[in-house]
N, C-alpha and C positions, 0 to 999 in steps of 0.2 A: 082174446085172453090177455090180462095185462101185464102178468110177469108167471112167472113159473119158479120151479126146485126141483132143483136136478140135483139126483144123488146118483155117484158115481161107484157101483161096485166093482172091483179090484179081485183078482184071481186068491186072494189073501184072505178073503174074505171080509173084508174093511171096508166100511161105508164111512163117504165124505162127502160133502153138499157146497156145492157153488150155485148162489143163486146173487140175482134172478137174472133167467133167461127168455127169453121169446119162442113161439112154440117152430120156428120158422129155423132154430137150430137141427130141427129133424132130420130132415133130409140133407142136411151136411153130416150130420154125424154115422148116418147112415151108409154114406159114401167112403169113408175112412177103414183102409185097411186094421187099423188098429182095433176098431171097435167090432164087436160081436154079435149087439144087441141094440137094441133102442125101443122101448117102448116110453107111447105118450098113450094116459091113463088119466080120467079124472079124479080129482082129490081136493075134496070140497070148492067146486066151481074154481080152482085154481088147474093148470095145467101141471102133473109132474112127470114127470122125463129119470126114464130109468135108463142106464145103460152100460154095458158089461166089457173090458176090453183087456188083453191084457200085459198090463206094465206091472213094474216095481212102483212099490209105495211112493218111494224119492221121486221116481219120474212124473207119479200123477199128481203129487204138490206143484212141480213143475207145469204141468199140462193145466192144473187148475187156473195158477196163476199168470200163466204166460198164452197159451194160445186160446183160450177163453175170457178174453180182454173185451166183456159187453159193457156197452153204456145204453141205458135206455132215460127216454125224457119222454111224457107224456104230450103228444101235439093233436090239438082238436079231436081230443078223445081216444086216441089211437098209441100205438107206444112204437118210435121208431128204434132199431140196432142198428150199431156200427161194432163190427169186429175189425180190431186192428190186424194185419198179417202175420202167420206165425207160420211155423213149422214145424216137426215133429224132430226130436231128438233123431241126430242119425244111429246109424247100427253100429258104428265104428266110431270111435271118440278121437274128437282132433283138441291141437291146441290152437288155444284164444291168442290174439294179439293186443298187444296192450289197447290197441285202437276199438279193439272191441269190447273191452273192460271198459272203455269209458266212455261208450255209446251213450248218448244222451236215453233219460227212461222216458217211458210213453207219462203222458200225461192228461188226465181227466179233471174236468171242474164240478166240481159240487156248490152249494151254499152253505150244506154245514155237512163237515167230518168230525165222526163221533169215532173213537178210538177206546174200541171196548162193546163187547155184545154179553155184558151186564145187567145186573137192574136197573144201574142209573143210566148208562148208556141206553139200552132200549126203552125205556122210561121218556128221557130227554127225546129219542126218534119220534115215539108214539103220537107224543103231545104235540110233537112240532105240527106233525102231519093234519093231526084231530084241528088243529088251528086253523093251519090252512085251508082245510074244507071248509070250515065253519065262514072262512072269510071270503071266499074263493080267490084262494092264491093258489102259488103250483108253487114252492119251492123242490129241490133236490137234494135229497138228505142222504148220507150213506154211513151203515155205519163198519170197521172192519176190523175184524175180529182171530185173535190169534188163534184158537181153539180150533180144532178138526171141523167142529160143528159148536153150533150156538148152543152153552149152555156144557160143553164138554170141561173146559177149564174150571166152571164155579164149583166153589166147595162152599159148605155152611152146616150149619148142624140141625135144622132149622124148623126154629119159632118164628113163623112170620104177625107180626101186629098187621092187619090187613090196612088201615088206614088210607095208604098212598094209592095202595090198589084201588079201594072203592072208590077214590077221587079219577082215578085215571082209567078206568074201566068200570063203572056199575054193576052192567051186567056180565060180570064174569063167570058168577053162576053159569048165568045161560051158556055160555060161550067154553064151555069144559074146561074149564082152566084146571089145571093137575092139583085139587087142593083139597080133599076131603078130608083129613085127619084131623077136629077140632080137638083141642086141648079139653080134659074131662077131669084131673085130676093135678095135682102138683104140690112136691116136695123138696125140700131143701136142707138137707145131712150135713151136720160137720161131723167128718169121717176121724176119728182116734185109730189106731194101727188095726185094733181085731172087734170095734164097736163104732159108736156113730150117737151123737147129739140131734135131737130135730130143734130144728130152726124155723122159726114162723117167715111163712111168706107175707111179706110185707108191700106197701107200696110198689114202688113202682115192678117189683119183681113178679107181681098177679098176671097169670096168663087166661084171665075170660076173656074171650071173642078172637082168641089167636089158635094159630092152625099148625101141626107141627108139617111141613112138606119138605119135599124135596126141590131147594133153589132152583139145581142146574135142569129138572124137569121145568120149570115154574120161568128160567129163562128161552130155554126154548119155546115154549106157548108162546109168548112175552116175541119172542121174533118172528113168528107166527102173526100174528096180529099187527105187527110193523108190515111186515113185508103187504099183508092185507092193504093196507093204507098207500102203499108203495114206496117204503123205502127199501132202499137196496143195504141188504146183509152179503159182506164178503167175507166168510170165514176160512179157515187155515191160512190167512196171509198176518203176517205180522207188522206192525207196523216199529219202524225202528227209527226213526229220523226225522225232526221236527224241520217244517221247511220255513223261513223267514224271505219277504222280500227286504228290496233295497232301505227300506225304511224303519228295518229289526224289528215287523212286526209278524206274526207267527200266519201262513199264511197254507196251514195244511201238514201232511205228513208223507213221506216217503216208506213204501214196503220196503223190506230188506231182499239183497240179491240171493238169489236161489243158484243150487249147483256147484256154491265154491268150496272145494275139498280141502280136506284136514288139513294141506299145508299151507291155504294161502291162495293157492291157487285155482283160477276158473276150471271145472269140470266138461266132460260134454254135454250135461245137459246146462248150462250155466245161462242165468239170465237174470236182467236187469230187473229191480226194481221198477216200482209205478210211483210216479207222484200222483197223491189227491189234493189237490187243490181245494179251498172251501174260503168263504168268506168268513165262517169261524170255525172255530174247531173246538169240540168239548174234548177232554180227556178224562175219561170215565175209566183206567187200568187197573181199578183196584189197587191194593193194598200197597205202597212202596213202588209206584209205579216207573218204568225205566226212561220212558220220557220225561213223567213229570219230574223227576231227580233234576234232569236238567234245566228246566222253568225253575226251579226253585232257585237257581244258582244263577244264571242269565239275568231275573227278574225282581231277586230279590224274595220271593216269595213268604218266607219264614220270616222276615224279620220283624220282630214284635211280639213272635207267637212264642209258647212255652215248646222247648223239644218233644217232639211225636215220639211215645212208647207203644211198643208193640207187643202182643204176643203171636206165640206157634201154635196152632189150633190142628193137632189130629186127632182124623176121625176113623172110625170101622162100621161096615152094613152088618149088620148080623141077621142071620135064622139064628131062632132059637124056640127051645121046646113051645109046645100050643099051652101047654097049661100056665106057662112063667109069660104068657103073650096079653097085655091088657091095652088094647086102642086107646090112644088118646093121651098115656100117661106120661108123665114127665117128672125129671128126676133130676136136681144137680145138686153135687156136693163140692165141700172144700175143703181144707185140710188134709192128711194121708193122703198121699205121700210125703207131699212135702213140706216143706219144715217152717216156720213159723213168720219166716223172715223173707219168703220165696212167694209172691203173689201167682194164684193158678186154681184151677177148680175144674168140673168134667158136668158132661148131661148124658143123660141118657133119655131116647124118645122113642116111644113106641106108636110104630107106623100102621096106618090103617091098613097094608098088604099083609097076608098070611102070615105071622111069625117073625115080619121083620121088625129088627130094632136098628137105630143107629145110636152110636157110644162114641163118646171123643173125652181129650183131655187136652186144657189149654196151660200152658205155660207161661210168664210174663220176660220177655226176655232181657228185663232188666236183672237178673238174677245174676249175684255175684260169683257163685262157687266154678271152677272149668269146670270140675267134672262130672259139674250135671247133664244129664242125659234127656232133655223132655220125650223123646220116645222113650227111654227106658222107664222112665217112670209111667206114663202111659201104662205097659205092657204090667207094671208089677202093681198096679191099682185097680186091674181088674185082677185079683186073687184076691181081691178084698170082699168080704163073706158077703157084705151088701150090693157087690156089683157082679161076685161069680155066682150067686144062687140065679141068677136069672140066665147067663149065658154058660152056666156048664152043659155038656150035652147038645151045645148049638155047633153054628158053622161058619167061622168069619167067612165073609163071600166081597167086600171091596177095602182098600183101603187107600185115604188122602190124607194132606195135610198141607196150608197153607197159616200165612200171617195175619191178623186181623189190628187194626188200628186202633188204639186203646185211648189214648190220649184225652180225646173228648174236647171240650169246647177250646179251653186255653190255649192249645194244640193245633187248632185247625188255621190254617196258612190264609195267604190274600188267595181271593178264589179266582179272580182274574187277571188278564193279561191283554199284551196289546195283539188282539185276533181270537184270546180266545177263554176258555174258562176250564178250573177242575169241579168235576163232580163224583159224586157215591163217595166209596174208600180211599179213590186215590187223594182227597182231602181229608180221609177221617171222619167220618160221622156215626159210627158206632155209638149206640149207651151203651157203654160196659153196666151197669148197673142192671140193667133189664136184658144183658146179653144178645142184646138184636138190634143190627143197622142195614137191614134192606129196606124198611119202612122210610126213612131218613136218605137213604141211597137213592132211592125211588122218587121222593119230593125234591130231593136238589135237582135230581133230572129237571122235572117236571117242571119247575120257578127259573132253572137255566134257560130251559124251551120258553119260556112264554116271555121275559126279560130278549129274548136275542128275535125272538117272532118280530116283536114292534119297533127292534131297532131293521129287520129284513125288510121291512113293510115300508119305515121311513124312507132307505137308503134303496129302496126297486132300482131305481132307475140310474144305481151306480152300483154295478156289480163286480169292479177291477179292485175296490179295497179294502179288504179287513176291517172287523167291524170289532169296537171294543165295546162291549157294555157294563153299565156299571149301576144296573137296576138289579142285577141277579145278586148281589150279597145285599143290596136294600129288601128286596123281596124275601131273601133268607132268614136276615133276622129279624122281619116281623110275622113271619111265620110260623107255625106248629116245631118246625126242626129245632129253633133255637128257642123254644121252651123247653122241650124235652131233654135238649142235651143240656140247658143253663140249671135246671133242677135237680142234676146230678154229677158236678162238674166238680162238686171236690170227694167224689166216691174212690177214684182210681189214684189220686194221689194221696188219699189218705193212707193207702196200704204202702207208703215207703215207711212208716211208722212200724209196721208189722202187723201178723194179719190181727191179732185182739187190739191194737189201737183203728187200724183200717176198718175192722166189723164192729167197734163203739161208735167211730166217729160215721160210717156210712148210713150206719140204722138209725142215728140222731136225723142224719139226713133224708133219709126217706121218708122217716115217721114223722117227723116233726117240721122243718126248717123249709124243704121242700125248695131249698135253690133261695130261700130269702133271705139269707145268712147276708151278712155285707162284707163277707172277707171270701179272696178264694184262694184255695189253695193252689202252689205251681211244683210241676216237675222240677226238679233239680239238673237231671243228669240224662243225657242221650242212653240208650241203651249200652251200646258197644263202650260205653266208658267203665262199664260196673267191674266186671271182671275182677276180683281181686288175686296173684299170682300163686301160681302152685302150691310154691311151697309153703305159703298161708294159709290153703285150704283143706277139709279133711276129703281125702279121697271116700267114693261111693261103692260100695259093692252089689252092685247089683245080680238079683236072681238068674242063676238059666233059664231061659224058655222052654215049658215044657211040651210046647207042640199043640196044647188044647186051646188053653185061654191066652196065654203068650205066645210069641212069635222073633223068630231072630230078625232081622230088620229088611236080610234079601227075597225074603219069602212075602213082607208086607209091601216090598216097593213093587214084586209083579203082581198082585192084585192092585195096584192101581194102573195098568193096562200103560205104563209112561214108556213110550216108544218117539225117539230120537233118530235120525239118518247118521249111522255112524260116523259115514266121511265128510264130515264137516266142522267147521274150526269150531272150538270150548266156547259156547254162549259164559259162561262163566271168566270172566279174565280178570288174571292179579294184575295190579299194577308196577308190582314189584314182587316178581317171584323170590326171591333170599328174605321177605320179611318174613314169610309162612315160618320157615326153619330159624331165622337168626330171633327174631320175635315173639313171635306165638308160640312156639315149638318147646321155643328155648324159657319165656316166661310164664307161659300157661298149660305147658304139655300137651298142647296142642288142641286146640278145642273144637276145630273144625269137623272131627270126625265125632266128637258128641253131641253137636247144636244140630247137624245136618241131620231130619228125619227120613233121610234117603240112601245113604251111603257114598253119598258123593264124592267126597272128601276124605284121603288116607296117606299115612305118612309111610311111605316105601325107601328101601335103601336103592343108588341110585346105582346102574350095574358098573358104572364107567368112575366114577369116583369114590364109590363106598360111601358115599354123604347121603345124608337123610335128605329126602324131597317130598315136597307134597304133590300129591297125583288126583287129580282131577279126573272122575268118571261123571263127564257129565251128561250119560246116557240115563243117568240113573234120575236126572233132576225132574221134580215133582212142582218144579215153579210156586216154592213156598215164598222166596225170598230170603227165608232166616238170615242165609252168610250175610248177603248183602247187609243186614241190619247190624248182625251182631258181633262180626268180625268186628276185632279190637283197635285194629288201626286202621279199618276203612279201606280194606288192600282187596277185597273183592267187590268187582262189580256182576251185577247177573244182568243182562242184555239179551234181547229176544234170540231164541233160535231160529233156525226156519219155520216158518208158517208151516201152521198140525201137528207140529210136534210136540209132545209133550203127555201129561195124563188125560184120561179121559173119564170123566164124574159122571155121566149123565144120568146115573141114576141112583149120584149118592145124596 
């Protein structure tokens, strides 16, 4: 059997998956007092490996990452392991010595680390592999993944354009891919306070032959079908640290260390990060990515481009009554709630399952006012007659929210670097216009893979250097991607004009001009510069939640299941805590506790000086990124937590 998926159940009831394994882990694990269980099961001609033991959550991210340290390499047909030596936390907690905080980490080669188990991420894996068979190479691809499991972390609302898919899987039909809900219908509302305008769906905004799904199901298959091919998915580890050799060229990535408690200090279960090694390395993190922040400063990466806008995109699963229930249907408005000068708009999709809908509303977070609230407005846009007649009577049952990249073409950065390249969101590739960038997510994968294949191919027989290629942004822009995004590229800046000049000049653009315009338009301004200060602005009052269709904000963050290891230091760090209060506090009344759709963020009096401080719950964080964006002076960084931690989507 050539690899395996072991999912690991936990007395907590929590399923987590480390794969891949060899079926030859059996009878080790069987031997181990810790463990309970062990069964090997087949599961579509793959071996999967159940087995039940039991620890704390903290310990088995631990155990995942540390004493299940497999490497497999396929030799004349066969798949060899090597486990490095490990040990099981003891029962007693001792302390670390410095000498052991600075143990060297174990280390594994790859030929290509993909950082991110996305669509573009698993996309770029797929292709690689499909390549290499077709040509009979063997390279090693791995890709590693913050989320619990594949596909936990994606959020999306989702219209998929199948496109990339049919390029990169044909038969997906056959092969169950989670996709049946085709689009049958579609509307487009500009919403007035207690009425609604229709709006023709125009151009590029037609959804025939697109499917409404669920992403994070849609990346799981998607790793599914990688691992088929054999690449190795490591999920719950984070990757935190770009590694460079002697030569400053990008040469892999370091997981972050596990075990280190809230003050700094090594834990008993404490352990050292991995390096992966690769001769290149794609970065596929999505949206605002924490690595690629640093490439872009290192390398230069922005420069030339217009500033990346982003928006906050939350969303809700709903039941709702059988009769308000139509398959297929889709729905987005804009206008109500917000105000004219404020870019943002909502979808609502109905999912081919019994009664469910998904509903979201996105925000642009270039928005000036502080004390807008994009969840509150969210929560007070669904009392709008055209959005509660269908959800009164139902049952919100999940809720997320993350960032989406708005920007579009003028916006999107140099895509490579020396070892390695961005792909999907964490470059941007969203049409705002058509509302969907998995299609484009998915082909940058895919033109990265086959750009880095033929430089793999050239350089075989020198596998100690980084490889830089510089076929993957030639191949992008004569590509499908940069048509689609070049014929809508001044849609998202036209709305700094406001939305009735943004919805003149955009529908000129769709209907008519089609991208052949000979002028483009550019951003002006980074997000986090808009802000105008308080006492400038008119304060909001927003509605109480009444418990049916709204929701206060702690009730929405534990329906997204976002669970954090308490003792462990704020993935969230100021760089300057007194700017929160001397700054923000002081010229914007604070805004961190209304941009944040989590509750992350709140201003408490301090108990030893009586001064106002900002306090950081970042158990609560939903890994949107917003602060990071939209903080005014750039004082938050958001930085991986430990590996698994965080929300879990998988079936939003």
């Amino acid at each position: 059997k050539t690899h395996s998926t072991v999912s690991v159940h936990t007395i907590e009831g929590q399923t987590l998956s480390v794969s891949p394994f060899a079926c030859s882990l059996v009878p080790v694990l069987s031997s181990l007092p810790l463990v309970r269980a062990v069964q090997d099961t087949p599961n579509t001609g793959r071996s999967h490996l159940s087995f039940t033991f039991s620890l704390t959550t903290l310990m088995l991210r631990t155990f995942s990452q540390a004493a299940f340290r497999a490497s497999t390499r396929p030799i004349l047909g066969t798949r060899t392991v090597s486990l490095r030596p490990f040990m099981f936390p003891s029962a007693q907690a001792r302390m670390y010595s410095s000498a052991e905080q600075e143990e060297e980490r174990f280390a594994d080669e790859f030929d290509v680390v993909i950082v991110g188990g996305g669509p573009a991420g698993l996309s770029a894996a797929i292709r690689l592999k499909q390549l290499a068979a077709a040509n009979d190479q063997d390279f090693r691809v791995c890709v590693v993944e913050k989320g619990a499991e594949v596909g936990s972390h994606i959020l999306s609302g989702a219209v998929l354009e199948p496109r990339a898919l049919n390029e990169l899987i044909p038969d997906w039909k056959e092969k169950n891919a989670p996709i049946d809900t085709p689009v049958v219908s579609d509307r487009f509302k500009l919403l007035t306070e207690t009425s609604y305008i229709p709006v023709p769906v125009v151009g590029a905004l037609h959804n025939d032959g697109n499917y409404i799904i669920s992403l994070g199901k849609l990346c799981a298959w998607l790793g599914e079908q990688a691992e088929e091919l054999g690449v190795e998915i490591y999920p719950g580890i984070a990757a935190s640290e770009v590694l460079y050799n002697d030569k400053n060229q990008v040469c892999g990535v370091a997981t972050g260390d596990v075990g280190i408690q809230k003050d700094g200090t090594p834990g008993p279960n404490f352990e050292r990060g991995m390096e992966l090694r690769g001769r290149y390395t794609m970065l596929a993190e999505g949206c605002r990515g924490s690595l690629t922040k640093t490439l872009f400063d290192k390398f230069n990466l922005r420069d030339g481009a217009a500033p990346q806008t982003y928006g906050l995109g939350i969303k809700e699963l709903w039941e709702i009554p059988a009769e308000m229930h139509s398959p297929g249907k889709v729905i987005h408005t804009a206008g109500w709630p917000l105000d004219s000068n404020t870019y943002g708009g909502s979808f609502m999709y109905h999912l081919n399952e019994p009664n469910m809908v998904t509903t979201g509303f996105v925000v642009a977070l270039d928005y000036k006012n502080p004390y807008l609230s994009p969840y509150r407005e969210f929560q007070r846009w669904k009392h709008h007659p055209e959005v509660s007649k269908y959800l009164k009577g139902g049952t919100c049952i999940k809720y997320g929210a993350r960032a989406i990249s708005e920007g579009g073409l003028q916006s999107i950065p140099k895509l490579t670097f020396p070892g390695g390249a961005l792909i999907g969101d964490t470059a941007g590739f969203l049409n705002v216009a058509k509302i969907k960038g998995t299609h484009n997510a998915m082909k940058s994968g895919m033109l990265c893979a086959e750009a880095v294949f033929d430089e793999l191919v050239k350089s075989e027989g020198d596998s100690s250097n980084p490889i830089e290629s510089t076929q993957y942004p030639e191949k992008l822009k004569s590509s499908w991607v940069h048509s689609d995004l070049n014929a809508v590229r001044n849609v998202r800046p036209a709305f700094q004009y406001g939305l009735w000049a943004g919805m003149l000049i955009s529908g000129f653009e769709l209907l008519f001009s089609r991208g052949k315009l000979p002028y483009t338009l550019q951003l002006k301004h980074s997000d986090h510069e808009c802000l105008i200060p308080a006492k400038d602005a008119t304060k909001i009052e927003y509605p109480k939640p009444d418990g049916k269709l709204s929701f206060d904000l702690l009730t929405s963050v534990s329906r997204s299941s976002t669970n954090h290891a308490e003792d462990q230091p704020a993935h969230l760090k100021l760089r300057k805590p007194e700017v929160a209060v001397d700054h923000n506090l002081a010229l914007y009344d604070g805004p961190e506790g209304r941009y944040c759709p989590a509750g992350v963020y709140e201003f408490v009096q301090d108990e030893n000086s009586g001064k106002q401080r900002l306090q950081i719950n970042f158990s609560n964080c939903v890994h949107c990124k917003t602060c990071d964006i939209k903080d005014p002076t750039q004082n938050i960084d958001w930085t991986t937590p430990e590996g698994g931690g965080g929300p879990l989507y998988m079936n939003m």
